[in-house]
N, C-alpha and C positions, 0 to 999 in steps of 0.2 A: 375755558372748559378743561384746560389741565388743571385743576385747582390750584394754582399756583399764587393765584390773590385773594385776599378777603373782597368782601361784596363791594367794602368804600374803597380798597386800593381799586377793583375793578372801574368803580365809578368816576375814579379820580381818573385813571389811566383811559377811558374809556371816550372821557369826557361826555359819559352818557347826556348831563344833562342838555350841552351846546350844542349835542353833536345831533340826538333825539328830540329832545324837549319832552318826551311821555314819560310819567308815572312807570318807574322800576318793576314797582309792585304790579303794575299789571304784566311783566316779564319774568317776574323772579324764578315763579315755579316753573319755567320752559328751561331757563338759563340752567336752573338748580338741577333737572334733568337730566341736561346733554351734559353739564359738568360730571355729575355720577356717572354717565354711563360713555363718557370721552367721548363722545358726539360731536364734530365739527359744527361750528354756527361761523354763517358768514352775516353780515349788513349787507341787504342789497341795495341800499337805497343812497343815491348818493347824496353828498354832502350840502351841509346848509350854502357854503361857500359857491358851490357849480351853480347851484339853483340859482341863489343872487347872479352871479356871471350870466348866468341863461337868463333868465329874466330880463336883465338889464339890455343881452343883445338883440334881445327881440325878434321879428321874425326874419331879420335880415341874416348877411351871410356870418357865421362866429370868427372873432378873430383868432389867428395862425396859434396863439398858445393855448387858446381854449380848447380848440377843436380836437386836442389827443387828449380830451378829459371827458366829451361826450360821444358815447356808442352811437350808432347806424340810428338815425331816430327816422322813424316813418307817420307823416303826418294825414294819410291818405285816407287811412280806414273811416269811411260816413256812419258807418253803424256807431261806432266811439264814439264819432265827435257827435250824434244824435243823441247818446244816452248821457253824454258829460254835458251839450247844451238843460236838458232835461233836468237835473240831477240840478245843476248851476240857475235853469228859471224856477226850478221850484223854492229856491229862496226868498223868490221876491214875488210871489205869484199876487196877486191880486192886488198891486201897489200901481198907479200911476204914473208916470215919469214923462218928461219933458223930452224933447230930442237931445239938449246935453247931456239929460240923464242916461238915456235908453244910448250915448255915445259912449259915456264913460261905461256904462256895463258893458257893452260888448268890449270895451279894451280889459275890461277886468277877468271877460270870460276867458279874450285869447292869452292872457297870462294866464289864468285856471289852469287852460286846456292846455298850452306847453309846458306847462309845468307837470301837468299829470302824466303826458305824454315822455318827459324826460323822466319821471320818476319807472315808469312803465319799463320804459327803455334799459333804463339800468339795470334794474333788477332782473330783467330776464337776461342782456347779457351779460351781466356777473353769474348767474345762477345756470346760464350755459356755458360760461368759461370753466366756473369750477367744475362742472361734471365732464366736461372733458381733459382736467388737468389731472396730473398725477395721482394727487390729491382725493380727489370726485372720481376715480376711473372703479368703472361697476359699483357704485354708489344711486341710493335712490335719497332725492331731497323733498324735504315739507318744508313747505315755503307761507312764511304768515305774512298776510297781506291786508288789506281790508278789503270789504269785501265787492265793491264798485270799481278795483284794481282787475279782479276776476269774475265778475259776475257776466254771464251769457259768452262765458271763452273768450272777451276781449280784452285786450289791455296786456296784461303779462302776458297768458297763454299764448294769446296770437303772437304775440311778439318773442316767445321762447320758441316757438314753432317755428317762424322767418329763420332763427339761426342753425335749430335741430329737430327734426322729425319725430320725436317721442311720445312714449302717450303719458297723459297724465291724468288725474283728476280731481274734479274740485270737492272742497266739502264747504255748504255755507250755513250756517245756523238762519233755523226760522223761526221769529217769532209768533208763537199761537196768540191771540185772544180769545178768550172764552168766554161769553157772555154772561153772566151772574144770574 
């Protein structure tokens, strides 16, 4: 955001593509913004790297070098895990499956769900570290997420709220159909 790179040294340096994997172009004109107008942008979402390491440790205890890599993670909220089970059977709604099948989906979902739950996690405490850092001090942040990350105040919000009291609010696009 200081314009200090072209968009490919950005991408090279960024390693947008390993680091993201989504389409620039769906970011450019956000990035092209805050660059003009010297706008801090942070990543809140952590790395491909943690996710595999998370993933991998499953829901047992994380080992002693992982554990200064992931935030306070809170697995309790039923409301979440009702609307990510939800979200995760309407995938396969109307399909069949065997009990190895219907065994392997629920291992698929509890990777889903702590992965979401880790992504959840990060974002809101990076996005409450920086507004209490130097940096973010009397700073307001927009924060682009998708929209099942915040939808019904769970997910980030609830989880920016556990670390700081603030208000916030959401904006979500709704698609209309209009009938012809």
């Amino acid at each position: 955001t200081r314009g200090e790179l072209s968009e490919l040294e950005f991408l090279r340096e960024s390693k947008w593509y390993d680091s993201w994997g989504a389409d620039f172009g769906l970011y450019r004109g956000i990035l092209t913004f805050a660059r003009d107008r010297r706008l801090d942008v942070r990543a809140l979402n952590p790395s491909k790297e943690v996710q595999k390491q998370f993933a991998l440790a499953g829901s047992g205890p994380l080992p002693p070098e992982m554990a200064g890599k992931i935030p306070e993670t809170d697995f309790s909220d039923p409301f979440q895990r009702a609307l990510l089970e939800a979200i995760f059977k309407g995938h396969s709604a109307g399909k069949k499956s065997s009990a190895a099948e219907a065994g392997a989906l629920a291992k698929m979902f509890d990777s889903f769900y702590r992965t979401q739950i880790l992504w959840e996690e990060s974002m809101a405490s990076r996005l409450v570290d920086y507004l209490k850092s130097p940096a973010g001090d009397g700073k307001k942040m927009v924060v682009i997420a998708g929209g099942f990350h915040v939808r019904h105040g769970l997910g980030v919000p609830r989880k920016a709220l556990r670390r700081a009291a603030w208000p916030y609010v959401i904006v979500l696009p709704t698609e209309l159909s209009i009938p012809e």
